[in-house]
ROSE-4610 file (N, C-alpha, C; in Angstrom, 1 decimal, always signed):
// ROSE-4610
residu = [X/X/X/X/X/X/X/X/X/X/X/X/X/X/X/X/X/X/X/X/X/X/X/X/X/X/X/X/X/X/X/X/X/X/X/X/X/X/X/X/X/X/X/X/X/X/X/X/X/X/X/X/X/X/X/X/X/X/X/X/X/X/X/X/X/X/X/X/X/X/X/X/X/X/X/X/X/X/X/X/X/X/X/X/X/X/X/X/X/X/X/X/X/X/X/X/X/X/X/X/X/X/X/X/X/X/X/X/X/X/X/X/X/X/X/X/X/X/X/X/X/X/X/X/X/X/X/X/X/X/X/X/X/X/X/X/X/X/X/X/X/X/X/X/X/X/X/X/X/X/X/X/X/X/X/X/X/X/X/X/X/X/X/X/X/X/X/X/X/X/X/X/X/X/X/X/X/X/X/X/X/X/X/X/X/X/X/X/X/X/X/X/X/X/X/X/X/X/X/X/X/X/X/X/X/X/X/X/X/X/X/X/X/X/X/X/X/X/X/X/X/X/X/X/X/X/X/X/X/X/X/X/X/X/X/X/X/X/X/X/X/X/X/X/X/X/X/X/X/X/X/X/X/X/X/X/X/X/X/X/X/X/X/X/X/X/X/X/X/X/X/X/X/X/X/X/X/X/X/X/X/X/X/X/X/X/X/X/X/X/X/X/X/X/X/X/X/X/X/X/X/X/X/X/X/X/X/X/X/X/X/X/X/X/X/X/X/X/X/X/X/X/X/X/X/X/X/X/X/X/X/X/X/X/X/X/X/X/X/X/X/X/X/X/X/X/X/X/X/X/X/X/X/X/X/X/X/X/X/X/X/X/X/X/X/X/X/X/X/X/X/X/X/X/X/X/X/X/X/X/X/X/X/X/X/X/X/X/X/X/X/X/X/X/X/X/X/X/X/X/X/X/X/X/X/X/X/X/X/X/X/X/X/X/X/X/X/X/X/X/X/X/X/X/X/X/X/X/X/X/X/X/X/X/X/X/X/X/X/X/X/X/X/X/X/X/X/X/X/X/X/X/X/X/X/X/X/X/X/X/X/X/X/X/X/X/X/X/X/X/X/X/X/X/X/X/X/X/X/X/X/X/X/X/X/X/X/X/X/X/X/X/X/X/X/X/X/X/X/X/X/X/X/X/X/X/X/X/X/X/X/X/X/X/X/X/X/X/X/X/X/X/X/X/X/X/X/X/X/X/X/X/X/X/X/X/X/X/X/X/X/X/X/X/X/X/X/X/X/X/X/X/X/X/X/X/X/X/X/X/X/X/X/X/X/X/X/X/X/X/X/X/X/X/X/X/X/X/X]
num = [1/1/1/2/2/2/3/3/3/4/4/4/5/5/5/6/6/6/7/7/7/8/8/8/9/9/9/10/10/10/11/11/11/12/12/12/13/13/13/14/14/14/15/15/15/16/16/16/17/17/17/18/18/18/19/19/19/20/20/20/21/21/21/22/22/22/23/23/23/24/24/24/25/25/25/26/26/26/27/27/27/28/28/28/29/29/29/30/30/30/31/31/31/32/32/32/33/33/33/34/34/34/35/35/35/36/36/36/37/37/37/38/38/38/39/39/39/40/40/40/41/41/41/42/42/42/43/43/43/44/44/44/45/45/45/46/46/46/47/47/47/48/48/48/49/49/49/50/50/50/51/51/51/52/52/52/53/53/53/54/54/54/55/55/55/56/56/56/57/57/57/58/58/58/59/59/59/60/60/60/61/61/61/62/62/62/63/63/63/64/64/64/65/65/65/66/66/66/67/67/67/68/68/68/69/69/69/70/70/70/71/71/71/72/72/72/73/73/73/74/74/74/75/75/75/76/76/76/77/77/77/78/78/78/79/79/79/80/80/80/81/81/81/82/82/82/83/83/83/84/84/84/85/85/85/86/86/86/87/87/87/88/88/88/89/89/89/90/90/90/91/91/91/92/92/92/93/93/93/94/94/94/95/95/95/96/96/96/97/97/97/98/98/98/99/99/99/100/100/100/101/101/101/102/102/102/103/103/103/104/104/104/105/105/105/106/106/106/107/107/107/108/108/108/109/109/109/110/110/110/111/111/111/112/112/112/113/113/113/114/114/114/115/115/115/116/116/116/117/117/117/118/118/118/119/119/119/120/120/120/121/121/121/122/122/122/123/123/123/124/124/124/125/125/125/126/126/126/127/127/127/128/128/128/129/129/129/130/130/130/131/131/131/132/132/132/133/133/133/134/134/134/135/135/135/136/136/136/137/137/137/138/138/138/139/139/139/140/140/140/141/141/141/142/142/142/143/143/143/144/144/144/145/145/145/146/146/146/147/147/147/148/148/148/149/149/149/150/150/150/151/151/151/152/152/152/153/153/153/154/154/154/155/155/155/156/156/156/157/157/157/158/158/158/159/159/159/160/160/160/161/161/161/162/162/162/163/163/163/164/164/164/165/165/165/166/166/166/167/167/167/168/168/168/169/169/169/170/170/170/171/171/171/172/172/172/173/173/173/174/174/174/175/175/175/176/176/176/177/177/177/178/178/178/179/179/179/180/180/180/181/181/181/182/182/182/183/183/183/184/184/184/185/185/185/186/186/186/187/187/187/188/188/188/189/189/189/190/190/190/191/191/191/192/192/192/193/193/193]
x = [+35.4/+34.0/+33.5/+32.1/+31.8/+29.8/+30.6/+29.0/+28.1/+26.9/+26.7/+25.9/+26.5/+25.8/+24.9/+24.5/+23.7/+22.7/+21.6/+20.7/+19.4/+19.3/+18.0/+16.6/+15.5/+14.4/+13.2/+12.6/+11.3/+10.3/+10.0/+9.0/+9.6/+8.3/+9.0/+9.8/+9.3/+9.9/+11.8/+12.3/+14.0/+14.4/+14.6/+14.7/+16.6/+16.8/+18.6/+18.7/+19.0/+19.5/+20.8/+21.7/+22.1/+23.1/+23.9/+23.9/+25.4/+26.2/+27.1/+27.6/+28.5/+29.0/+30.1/+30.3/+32.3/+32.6/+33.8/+34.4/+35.3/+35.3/+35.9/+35.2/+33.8/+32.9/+32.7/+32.9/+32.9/+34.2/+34.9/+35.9/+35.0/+34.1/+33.4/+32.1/+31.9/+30.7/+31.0/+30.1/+30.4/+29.2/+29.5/+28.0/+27.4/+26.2/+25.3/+25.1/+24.9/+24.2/+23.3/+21.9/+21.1/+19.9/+19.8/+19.4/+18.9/+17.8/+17.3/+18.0/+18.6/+19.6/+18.3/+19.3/+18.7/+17.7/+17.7/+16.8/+16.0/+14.7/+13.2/+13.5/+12.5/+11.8/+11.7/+10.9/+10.9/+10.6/+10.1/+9.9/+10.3/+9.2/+9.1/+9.9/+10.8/+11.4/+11.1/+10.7/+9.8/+10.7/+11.7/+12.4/+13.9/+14.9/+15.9/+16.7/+17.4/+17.7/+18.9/+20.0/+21.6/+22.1/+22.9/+23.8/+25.0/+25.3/+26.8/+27.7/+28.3/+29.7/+29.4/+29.1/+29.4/+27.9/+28.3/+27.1/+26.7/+25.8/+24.8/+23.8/+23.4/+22.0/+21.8/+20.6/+20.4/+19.7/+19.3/+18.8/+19.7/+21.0/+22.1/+23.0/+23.8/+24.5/+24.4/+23.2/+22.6/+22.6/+22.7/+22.4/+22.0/+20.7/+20.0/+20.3/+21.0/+21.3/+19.7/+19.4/+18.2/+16.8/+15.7/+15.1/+14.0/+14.2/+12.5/+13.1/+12.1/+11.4/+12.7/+13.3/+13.7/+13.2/+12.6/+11.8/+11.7/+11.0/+10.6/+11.9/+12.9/+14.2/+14.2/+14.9/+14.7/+15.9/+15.2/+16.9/+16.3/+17.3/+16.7/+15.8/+15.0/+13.7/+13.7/+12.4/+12.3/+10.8/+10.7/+9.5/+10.0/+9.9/+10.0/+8.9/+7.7/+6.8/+5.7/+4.2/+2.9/+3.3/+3.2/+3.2/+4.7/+5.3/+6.5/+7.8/+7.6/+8.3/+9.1/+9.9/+11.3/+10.1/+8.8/+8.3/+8.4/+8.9/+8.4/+9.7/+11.0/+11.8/+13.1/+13.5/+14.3/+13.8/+14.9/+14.2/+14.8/+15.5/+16.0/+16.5/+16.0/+16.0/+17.1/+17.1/+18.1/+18.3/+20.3/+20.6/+20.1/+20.1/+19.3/+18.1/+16.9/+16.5/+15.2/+15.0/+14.1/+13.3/+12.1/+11.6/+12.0/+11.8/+12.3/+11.1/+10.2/+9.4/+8.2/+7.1/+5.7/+5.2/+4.4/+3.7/+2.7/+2.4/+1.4/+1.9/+1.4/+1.9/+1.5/+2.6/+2.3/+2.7/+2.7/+3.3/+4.3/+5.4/+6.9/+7.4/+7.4/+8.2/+9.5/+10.0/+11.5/+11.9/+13.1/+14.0/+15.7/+15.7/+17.2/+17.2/+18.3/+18.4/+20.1/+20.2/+21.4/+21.8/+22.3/+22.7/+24.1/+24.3/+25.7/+25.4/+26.6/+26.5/+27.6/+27.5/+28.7/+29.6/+31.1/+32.3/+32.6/+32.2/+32.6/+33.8/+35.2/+36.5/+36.4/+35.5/+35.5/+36.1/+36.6/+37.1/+36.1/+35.7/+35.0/+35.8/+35.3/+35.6/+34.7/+34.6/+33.3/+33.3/+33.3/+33.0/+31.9/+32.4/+31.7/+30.0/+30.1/+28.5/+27.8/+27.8/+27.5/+26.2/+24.7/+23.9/+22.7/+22.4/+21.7/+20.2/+19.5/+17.8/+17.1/+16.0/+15.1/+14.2/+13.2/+11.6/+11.2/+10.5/+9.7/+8.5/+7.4/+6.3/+6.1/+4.8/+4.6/+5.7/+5.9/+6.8/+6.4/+6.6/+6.5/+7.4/+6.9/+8.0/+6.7/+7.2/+6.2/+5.9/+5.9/+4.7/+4.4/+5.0/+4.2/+3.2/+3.0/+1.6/+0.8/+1.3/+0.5/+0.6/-0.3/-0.5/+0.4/+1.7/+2.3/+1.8/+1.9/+1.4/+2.2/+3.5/+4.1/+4.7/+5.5/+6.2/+7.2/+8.2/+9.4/+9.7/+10.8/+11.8/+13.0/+13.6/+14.8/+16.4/+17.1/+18.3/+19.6/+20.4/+22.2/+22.6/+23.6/+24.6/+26.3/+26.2/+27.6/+28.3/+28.8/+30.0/+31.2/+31.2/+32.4/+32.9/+34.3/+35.2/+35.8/+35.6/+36.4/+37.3/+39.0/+39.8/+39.8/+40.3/+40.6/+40.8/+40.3/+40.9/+40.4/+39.6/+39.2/+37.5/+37.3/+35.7/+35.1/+34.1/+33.4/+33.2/+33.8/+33.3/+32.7/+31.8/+30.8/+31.6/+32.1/+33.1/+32.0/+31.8/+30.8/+31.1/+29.9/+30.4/+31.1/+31.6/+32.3/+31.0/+30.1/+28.9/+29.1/+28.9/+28.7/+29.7/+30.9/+32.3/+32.6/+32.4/+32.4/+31.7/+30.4/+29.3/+29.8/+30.3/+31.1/+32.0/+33.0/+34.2/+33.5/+32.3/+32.3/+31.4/+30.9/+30.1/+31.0/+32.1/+33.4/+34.1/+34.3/+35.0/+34.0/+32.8/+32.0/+31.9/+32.1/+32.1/+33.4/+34.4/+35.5/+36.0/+35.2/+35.4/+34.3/+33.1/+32.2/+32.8/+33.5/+34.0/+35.3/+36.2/+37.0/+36.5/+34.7/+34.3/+34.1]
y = [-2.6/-2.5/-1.1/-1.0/+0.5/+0.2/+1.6/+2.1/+2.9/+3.2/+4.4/+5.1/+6.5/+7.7/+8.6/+9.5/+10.9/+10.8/+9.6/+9.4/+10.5/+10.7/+11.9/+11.0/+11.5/+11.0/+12.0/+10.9/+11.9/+11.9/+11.7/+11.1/+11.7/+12.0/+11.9/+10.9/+9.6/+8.3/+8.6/+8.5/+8.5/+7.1/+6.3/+4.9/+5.1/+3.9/+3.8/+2.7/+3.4/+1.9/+1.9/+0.4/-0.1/-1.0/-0.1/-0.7/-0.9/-2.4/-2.5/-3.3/-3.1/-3.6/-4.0/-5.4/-5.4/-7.1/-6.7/-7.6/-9.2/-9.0/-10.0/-11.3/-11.1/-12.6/-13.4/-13.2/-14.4/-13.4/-14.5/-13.8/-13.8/-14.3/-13.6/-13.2/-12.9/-11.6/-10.6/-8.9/-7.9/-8.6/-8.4/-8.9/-8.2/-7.5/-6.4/-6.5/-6.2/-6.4/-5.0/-5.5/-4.3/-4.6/-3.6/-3.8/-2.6/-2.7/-1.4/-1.5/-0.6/-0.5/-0.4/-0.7/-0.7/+0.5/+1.5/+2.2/+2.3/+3.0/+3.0/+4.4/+4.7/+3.3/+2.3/+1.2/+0.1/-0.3/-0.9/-0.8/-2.3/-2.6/-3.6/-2.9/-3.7/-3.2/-4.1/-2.9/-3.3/-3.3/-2.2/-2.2/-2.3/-2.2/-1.8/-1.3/-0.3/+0.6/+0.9/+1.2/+1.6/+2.0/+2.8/+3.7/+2.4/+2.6/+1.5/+2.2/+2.4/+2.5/+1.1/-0.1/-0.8/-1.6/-2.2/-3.1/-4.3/-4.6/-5.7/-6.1/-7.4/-7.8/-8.8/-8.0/-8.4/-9.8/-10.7/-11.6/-12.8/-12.2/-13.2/-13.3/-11.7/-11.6/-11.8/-11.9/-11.3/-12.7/-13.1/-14.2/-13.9/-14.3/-14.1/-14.9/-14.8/-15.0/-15.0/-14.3/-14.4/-15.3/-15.6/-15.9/-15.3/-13.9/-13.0/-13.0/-13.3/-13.5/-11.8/-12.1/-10.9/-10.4/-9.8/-9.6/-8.4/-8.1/-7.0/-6.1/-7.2/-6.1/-5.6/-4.1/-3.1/-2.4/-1.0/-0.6/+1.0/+1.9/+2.9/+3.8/+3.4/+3.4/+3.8/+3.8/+4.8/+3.7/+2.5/+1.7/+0.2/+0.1/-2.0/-2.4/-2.4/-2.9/-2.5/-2.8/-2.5/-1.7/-0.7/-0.6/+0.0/-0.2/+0.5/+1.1/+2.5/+3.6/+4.0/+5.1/+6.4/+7.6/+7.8/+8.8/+10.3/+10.9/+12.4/+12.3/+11.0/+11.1/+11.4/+11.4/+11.2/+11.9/+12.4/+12.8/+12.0/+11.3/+10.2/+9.4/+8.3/+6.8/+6.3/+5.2/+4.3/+3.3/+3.0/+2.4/+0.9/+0.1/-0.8/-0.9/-1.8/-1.1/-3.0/-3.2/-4.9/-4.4/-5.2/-5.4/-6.6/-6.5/-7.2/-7.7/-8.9/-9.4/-9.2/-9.0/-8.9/-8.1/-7.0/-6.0/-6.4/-5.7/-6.2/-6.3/-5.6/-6.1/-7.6/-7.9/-9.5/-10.2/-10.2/-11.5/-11.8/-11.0/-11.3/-10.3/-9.6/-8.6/-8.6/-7.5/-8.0/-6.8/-6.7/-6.1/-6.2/-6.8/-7.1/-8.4/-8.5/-9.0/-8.9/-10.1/-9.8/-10.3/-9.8/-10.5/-10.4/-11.4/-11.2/-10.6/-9.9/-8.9/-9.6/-9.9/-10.6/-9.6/-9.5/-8.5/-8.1/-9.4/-9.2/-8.0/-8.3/-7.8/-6.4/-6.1/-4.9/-4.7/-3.7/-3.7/-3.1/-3.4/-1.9/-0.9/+0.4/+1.3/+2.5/+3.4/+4.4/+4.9/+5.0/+5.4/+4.1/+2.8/+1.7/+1.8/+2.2/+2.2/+3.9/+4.4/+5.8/+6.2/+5.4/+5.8/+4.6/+4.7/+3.5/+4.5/+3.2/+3.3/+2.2/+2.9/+1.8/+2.2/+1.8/+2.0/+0.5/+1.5/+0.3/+0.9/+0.1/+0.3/-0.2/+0.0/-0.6/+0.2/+1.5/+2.1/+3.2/+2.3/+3.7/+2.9/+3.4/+3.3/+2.1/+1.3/+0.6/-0.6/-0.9/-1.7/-3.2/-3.6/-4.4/-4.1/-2.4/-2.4/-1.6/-0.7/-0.1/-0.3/+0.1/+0.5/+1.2/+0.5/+1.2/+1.3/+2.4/+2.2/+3.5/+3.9/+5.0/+4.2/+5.6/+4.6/+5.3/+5.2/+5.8/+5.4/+6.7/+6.1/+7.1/+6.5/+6.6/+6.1/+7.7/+7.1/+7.8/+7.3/+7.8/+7.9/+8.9/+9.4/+9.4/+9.0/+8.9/+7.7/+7.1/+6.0/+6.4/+5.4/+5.5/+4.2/+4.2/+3.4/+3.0/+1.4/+1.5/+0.4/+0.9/-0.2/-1.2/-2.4/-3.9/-3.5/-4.6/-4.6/-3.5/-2.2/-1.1/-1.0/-2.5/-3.0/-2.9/-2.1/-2.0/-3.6/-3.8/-5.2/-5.1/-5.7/-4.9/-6.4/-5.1/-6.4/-6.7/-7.4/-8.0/-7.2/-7.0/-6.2/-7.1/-6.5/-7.5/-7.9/-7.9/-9.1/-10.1/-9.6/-10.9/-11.7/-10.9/-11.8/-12.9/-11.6/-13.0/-14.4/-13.7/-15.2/-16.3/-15.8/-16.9/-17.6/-16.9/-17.4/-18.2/-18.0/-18.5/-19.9/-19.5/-21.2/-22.4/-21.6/-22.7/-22.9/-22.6/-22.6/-24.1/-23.7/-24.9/-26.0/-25.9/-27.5/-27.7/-26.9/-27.6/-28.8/-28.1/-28.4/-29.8/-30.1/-30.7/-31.8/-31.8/-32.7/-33.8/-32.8/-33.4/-34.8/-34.3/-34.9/-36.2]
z = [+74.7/+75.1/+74.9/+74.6/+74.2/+75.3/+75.2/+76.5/+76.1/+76.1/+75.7/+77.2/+76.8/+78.1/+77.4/+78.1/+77.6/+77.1/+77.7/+77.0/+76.7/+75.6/+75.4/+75.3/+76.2/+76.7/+76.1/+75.6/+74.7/+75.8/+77.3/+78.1/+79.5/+80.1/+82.0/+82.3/+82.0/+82.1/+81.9/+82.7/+82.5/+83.2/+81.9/+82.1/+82.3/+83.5/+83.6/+82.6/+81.1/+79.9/+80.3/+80.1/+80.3/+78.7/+78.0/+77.1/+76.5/+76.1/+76.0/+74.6/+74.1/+73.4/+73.3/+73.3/+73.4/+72.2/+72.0/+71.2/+71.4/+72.8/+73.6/+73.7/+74.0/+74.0/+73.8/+72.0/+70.9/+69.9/+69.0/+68.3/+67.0/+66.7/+65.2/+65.3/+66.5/+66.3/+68.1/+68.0/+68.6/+69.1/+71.0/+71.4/+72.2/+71.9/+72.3/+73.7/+74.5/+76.0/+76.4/+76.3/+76.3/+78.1/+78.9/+80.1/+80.6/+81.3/+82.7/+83.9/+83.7/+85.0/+86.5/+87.5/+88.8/+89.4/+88.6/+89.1/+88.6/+89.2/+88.0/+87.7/+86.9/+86.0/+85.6/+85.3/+84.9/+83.3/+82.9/+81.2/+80.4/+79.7/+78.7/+77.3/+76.7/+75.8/+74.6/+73.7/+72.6/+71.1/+71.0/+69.6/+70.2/+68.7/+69.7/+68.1/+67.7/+66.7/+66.6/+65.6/+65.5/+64.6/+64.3/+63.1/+62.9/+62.4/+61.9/+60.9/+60.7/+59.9/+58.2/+58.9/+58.6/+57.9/+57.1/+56.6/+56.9/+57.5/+58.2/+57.2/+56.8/+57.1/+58.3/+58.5/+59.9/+60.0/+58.8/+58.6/+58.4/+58.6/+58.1/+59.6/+60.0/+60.6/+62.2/+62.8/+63.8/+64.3/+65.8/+66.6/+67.6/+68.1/+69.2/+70.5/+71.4/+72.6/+73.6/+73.2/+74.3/+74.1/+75.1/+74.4/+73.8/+73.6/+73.3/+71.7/+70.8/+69.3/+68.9/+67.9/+67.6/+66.4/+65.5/+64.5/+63.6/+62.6/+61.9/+61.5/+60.9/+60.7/+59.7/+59.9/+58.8/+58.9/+57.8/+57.5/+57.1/+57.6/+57.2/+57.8/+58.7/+59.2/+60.5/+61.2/+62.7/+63.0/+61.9/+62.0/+62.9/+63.8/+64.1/+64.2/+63.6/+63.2/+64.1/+63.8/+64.5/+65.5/+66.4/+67.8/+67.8/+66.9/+67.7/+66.7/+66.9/+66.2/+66.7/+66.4/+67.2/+66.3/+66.1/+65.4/+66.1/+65.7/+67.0/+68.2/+68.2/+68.7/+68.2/+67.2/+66.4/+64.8/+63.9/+62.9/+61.5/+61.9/+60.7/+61.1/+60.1/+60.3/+61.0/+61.8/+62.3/+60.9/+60.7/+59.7/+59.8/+61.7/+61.6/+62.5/+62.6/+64.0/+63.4/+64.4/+65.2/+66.4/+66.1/+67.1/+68.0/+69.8/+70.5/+71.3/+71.5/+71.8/+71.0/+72.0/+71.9/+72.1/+71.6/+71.5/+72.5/+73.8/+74.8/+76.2/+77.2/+78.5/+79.1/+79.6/+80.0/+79.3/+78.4/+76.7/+77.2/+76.8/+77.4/+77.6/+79.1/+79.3/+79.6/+78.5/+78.4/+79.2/+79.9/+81.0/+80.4/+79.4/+79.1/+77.8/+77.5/+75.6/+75.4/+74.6/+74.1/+72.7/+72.2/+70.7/+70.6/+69.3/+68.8/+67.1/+66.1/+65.4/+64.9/+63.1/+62.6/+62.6/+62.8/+62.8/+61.5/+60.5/+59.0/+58.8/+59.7/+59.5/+59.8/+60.5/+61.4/+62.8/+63.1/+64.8/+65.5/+66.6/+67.8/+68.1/+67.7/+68.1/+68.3/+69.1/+68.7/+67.9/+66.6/+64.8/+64.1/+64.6/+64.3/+64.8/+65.8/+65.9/+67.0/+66.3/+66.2/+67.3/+67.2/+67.8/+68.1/+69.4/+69.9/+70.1/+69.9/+70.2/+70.7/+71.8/+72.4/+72.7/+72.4/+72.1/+73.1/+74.2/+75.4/+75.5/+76.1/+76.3/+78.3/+78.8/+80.1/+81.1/+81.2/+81.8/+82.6/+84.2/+85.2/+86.1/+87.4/+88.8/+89.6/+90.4/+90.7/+89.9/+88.9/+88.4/+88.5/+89.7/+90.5/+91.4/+91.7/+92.4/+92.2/+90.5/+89.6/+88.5/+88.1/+86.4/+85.6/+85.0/+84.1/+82.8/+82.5/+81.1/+80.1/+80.5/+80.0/+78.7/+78.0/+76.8/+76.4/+76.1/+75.8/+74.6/+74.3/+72.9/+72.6/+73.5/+73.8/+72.6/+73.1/+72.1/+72.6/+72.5/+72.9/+71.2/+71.4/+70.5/+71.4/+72.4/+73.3/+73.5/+72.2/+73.1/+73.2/+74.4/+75.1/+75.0/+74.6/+74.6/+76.3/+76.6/+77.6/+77.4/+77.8/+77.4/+77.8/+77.5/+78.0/+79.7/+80.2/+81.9/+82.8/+82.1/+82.8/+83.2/+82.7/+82.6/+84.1/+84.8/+85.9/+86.6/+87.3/+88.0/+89.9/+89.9/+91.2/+92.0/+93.4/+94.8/+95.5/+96.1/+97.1/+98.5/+98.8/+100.3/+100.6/+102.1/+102.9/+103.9/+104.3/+105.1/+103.8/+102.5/+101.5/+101.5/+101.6/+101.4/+102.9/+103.5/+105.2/+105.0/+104.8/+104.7/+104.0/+103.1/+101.6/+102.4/+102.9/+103.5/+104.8/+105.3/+106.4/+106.2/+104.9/+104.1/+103.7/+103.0/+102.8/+103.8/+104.7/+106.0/+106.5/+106.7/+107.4/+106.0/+105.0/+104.4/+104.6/+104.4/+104.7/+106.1/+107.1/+108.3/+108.3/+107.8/+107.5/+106.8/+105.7/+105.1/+105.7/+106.9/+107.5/+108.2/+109.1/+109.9/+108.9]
């Protein structure tokens, strides 16, 4: 699995991205896991951009796991169509880069997305995919009881490799874990009756 950190922020807005890559999922494609972490800011994510080693068409290789419209794929480019650039963020093209929903607050705000990426006899490693980008719109703190309207475009140059079995997995407190034990505890006892 590969992570990426160090995100460089063209905006006040310092969005917690959330972004993963691992090989384990499916055995013939790498499958993307892209998210706003738990803190705010908040943010509709509008593009999503990457360097590769490797050669993709993204019209072929690419499987959409989620349900937001994945679209406007290019190559080369800092463009995912109408509304949404890396212009003034970055100074050369992303090798691939899509737009991810609908241009507009409210259409479909997206918070998270995932795809799969054909492997075409490739392994993951941090060389394979060099630099991630995400271009959101609708971004502040709040914005269920304000007006966001910031916009970012955001991008990492840091993966991290993490080995098999070394993967972050979140324990349940223990109130959570009691309660659990104390729900099967009562059907068990429920079912005796």
């Amino acid at each position: 699995m590969i992570t990426f950190d160090n995100w460089q922020h063209n905006s006040s807005d310092h969005i917690d991205w959330q972004v993963t890559i691992d090989d384990e999922s499916h055995k013939d494609y790498f499958t993307f896991n892209v998210s706003i972490g738990k803190e705010n800011p908040s943010g509709d994510i509008l593009g999503f951009a990457f360097d590769s080693l490797a050669d993709f068409d993204l019209t072929t290789d690419l499987v959409n796991y989620s349900t937001y419209e994945l679209s406007s794929f290019g190559t080369d480019s800092l463009n995912c169509g109408p509304g949404c650039n890396f212009n003034g963020a970055v100074s050369t093209g992303f090798d691939y880069i899509f737009r991810v929903g609908q241009q507009g607050s409210g259409n479909d705000y997206v918070s998270e997305f995932s795809f799969g990426l054909a492997k075409n006899g490739f392994s993951l490693d941090e060389n394979l995919f060099s630099r991630i980008g995400i271009r959101a719109q609708s971004v502040g703190n709040d914005c269920e009881n304000t007006n966001c309207n910031g916009s970012v475009k955001d991008y990492s140059q840091t993966p991290n490799v993490i080995p098999p079995g070394d993967e972050v997995t979140e324990v349940p407190e223990p109130g959570t874990a009691l309660l659990l034990g104390l729900t099967l505890f009562g059907f068990a006892v429920r079912r005796k009756k």
